[in-house]
N, C-alpha and C positions, 0 to 999 in steps of 0.2 A: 504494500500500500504506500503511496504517495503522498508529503505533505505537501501544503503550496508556501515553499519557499525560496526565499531568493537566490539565483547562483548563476554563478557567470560562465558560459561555456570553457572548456580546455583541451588542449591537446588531450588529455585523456577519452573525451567522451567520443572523440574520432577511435581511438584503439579499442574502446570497449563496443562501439557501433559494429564494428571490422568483429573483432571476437564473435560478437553476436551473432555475426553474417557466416562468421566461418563454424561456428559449432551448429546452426541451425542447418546449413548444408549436412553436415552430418548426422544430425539425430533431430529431424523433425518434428517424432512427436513430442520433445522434450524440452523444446526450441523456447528462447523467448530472452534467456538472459538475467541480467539482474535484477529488470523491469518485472517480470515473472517470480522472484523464490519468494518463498513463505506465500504465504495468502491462504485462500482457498480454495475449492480444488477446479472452480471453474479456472481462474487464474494458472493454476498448475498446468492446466490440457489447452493454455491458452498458444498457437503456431507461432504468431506473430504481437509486436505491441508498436503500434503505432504512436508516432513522434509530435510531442507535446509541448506547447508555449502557455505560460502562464502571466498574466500581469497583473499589476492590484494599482486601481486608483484610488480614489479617496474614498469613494461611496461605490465601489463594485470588486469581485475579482472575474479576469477574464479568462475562458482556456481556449486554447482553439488546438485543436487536433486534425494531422494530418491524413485523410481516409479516402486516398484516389482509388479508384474503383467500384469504391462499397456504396450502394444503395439505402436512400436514408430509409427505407420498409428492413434492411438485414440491422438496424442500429436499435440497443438499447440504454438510455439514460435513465437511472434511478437514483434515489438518495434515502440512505434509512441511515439511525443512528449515527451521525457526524460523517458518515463514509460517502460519496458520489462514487458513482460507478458508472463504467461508460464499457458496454460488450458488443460486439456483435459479429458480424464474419464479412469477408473479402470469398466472392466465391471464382469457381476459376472458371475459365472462358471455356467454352468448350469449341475444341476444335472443329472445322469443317471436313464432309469427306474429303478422304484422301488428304489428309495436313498433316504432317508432325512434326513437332519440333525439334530440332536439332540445339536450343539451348531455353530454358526458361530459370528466370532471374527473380521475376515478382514472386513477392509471399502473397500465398493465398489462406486460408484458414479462420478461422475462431481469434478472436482477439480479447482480451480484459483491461481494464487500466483503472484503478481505483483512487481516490484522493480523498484525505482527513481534512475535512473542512475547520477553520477556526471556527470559536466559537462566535467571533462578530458578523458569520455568513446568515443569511438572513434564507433559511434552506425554505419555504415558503413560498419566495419570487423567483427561484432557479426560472432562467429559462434557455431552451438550446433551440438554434437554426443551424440548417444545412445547405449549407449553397457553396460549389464547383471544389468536390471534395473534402471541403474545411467542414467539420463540426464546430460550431460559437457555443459556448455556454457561458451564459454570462448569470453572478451570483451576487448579488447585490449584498451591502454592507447591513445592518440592522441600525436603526435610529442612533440607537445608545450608543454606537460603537465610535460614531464621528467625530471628532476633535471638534471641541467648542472652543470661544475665548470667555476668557470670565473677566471682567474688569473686576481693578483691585481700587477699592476708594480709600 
């Protein structure tokens, strides 16, 4: 599970993208990476984990998730107890007669992605669009949570 915190990318998250790529070539149904351990078991038999940006303004947090392919009827968004969850599958193309491929690159499969919402998410007005691959979810802040000024007399 994922919290929404701040981090800056690094050379590392290139070598661990690449690992990803290379252990799921080998062991598909096992595939997914660090994105994938622990969790639950939908998350465990999850193929693939689709790549994530997160941002927080003053009065919202934003994700957008990268899902070329997938059909927003294969997507599901929930949120129960502090946790949002976002699953659904990438399905694969079916070839035409007489086609076959001689290299296929895209992940197809079951996807899971979960995220620990702070407690200032206001999980009530969650709401998600889908337009030209991106998932939006946008999570608005809660009243209480917004920085006031207080004058001092």
């Amino acid at each position: 599970m994922a919290n929404l915190t701040r981090r800056r990318p690094s050379s590392f998250d290139d070598m661990r993208r690449e690992m990803d790529r290379v252990l799921q070539s080998f062991f598909p149904a096992n595939a997914g990476g660090a994105a994938n351990a622990g969790g639950d078991e939908e998350a465990r038999s999850a193929v693939w984990s689709p790549r994530v940006d997160v941002a927080e303004t003053d009065d919202a947090y934003q994700l957008h998730l990268d899902l070329p392919g997938v059909s927003s009827d294969d997507l599901d968004v929930s949120y129960q107890d502090g946790t949002l969850s976002v699953s659904g599958e990438r399905q694969m193309e079916q070839a035409e007669d007489g086609t076959s491929f001689s290299r296929i690159e895209r992940t197809y499969g079951r996807f899971h992605r979960s995220f620990s919402l702070p407690q200032a998410a206001h999980a009530d007005e969650i709401e998600a669009s889908f337009d030209k691959g991106v998932l939006s979810i946008h999570i608005p802040k809660t009243p209480q949570s917004q920085p006031r000024r207080i004058e001092v007399s």
